[in-house]
C-alpha positions in Angstrom: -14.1 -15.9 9.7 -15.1 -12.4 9.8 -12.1 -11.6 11.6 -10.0 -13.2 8.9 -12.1 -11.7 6.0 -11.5 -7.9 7.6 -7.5 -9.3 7.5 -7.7 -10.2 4.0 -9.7 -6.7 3.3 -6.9 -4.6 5.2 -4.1 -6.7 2.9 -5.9 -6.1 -0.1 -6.5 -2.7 0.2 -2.8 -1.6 0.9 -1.5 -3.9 -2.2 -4.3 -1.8 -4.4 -2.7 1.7 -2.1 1.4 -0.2 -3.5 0.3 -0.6 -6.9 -1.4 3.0 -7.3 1.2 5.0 -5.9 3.7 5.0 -8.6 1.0 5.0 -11.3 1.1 8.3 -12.3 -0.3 8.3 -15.3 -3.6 6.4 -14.4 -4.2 7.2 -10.6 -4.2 10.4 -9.0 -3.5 9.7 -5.4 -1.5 12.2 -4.8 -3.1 15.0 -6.9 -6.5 14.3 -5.1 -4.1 13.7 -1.2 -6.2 10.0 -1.3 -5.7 9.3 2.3 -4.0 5.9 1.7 -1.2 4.6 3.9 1.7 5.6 2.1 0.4 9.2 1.6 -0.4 9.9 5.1 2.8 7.7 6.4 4.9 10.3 4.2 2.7 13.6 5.2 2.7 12.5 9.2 6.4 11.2 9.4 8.2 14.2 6.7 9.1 17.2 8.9 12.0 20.1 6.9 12.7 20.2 3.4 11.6 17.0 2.6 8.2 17.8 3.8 8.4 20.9 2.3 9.0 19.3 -1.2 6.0 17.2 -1.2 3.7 19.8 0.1 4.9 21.9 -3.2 4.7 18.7 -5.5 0.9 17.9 -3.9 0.0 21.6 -4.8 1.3 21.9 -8.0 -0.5 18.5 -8.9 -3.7 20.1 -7.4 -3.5 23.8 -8.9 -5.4 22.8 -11.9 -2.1 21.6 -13.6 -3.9 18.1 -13.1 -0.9 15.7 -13.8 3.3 15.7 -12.8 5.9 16.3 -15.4 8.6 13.6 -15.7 11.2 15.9 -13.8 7.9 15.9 -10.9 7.1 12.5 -11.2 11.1 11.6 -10.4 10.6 13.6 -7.1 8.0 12.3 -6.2 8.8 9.0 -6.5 12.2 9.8 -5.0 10.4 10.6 -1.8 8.1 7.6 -2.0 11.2 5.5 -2.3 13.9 7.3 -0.2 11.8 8.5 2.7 10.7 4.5 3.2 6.9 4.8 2.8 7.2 1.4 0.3 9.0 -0.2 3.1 6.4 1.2 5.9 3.6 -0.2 3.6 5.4 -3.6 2.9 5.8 -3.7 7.1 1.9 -3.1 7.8 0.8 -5.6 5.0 3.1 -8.3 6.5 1.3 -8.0 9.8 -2.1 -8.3 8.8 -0.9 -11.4 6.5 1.0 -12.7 9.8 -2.7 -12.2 11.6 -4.3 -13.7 9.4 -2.2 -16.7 9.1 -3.0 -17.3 13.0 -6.8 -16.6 12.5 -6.5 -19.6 9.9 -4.6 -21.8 12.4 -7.3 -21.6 14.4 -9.9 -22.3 12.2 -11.9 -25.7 12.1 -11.7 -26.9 8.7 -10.6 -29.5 6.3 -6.8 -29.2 5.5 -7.6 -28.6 1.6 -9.7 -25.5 2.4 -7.2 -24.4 4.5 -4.4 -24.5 2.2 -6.6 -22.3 -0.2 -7.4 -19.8 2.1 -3.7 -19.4 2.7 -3.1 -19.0 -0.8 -5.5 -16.3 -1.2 -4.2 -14.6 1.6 -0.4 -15.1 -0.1 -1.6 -13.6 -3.3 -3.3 -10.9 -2.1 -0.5 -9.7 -0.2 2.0 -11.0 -3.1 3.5 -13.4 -0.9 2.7 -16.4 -3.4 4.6 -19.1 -3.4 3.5 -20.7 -6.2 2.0 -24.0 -6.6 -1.6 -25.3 -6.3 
């Protein structure tokens, strides 16, 4: 169970890293270079101008400026999208959902409480596919 509940943690906390990084206007992320996955996948894996771009945008955030301008925030996003650190999230979360579908399988426990777990574990990764 522990096992499974680290899974579920690891899932959860790279949907909440998804759902922040775009959110410009109520998350600061970027500004404050949070070290969440798709911040350090796009500072570790960017090399040239690309790299060079999002340094600039992550200072000009930081400078005392304190938020992006439309024109930055279509950069940014730009990056986030084009550079595949969306995609690169979307891969790792699918993983731990995959390892935590296993941990379930071997589980002993009535079938009902199993189906719920695997619910939970769908909706936190937003793999839910409906029903009860």
């Amino acid at each position: 169970m522990g096992k499974l509940g680290e899974n579920l943690g690891i899932i959860a906390q790279i949907s909440n890293d998804l759902r922040d990084i775009l959110d410009f206007h109520n998350k600061s992320d970027f500004k404050n270079q949070k070290q969440t996955l798709p911040y350090l996948y796009l500072t570790n894996v960017l090399t040239g101008e690309r790299a060079k771009e999002l340094n600039q945008l992550i200072k000009m955030a930081g400078s005392g400026q304190g938020v992006f301008t439309e024109k930055e925030q279509q950069r940014l996003t730009n990056i986030i999208r084009e550079e595949g650190a969306i995609h690169y999230c979307l891969v790792f979360q699918e993983m731990f959902r995959q390892k935590a579908l296993s941990i379930l399988e071997k589980i002993q426990a009535k079938d009902e409480r199993k189906r719920k777990l695997k619910k939970l574990i769908n909706v936190i990764s937003g793999q839910d596919e409906g029903g009860g």
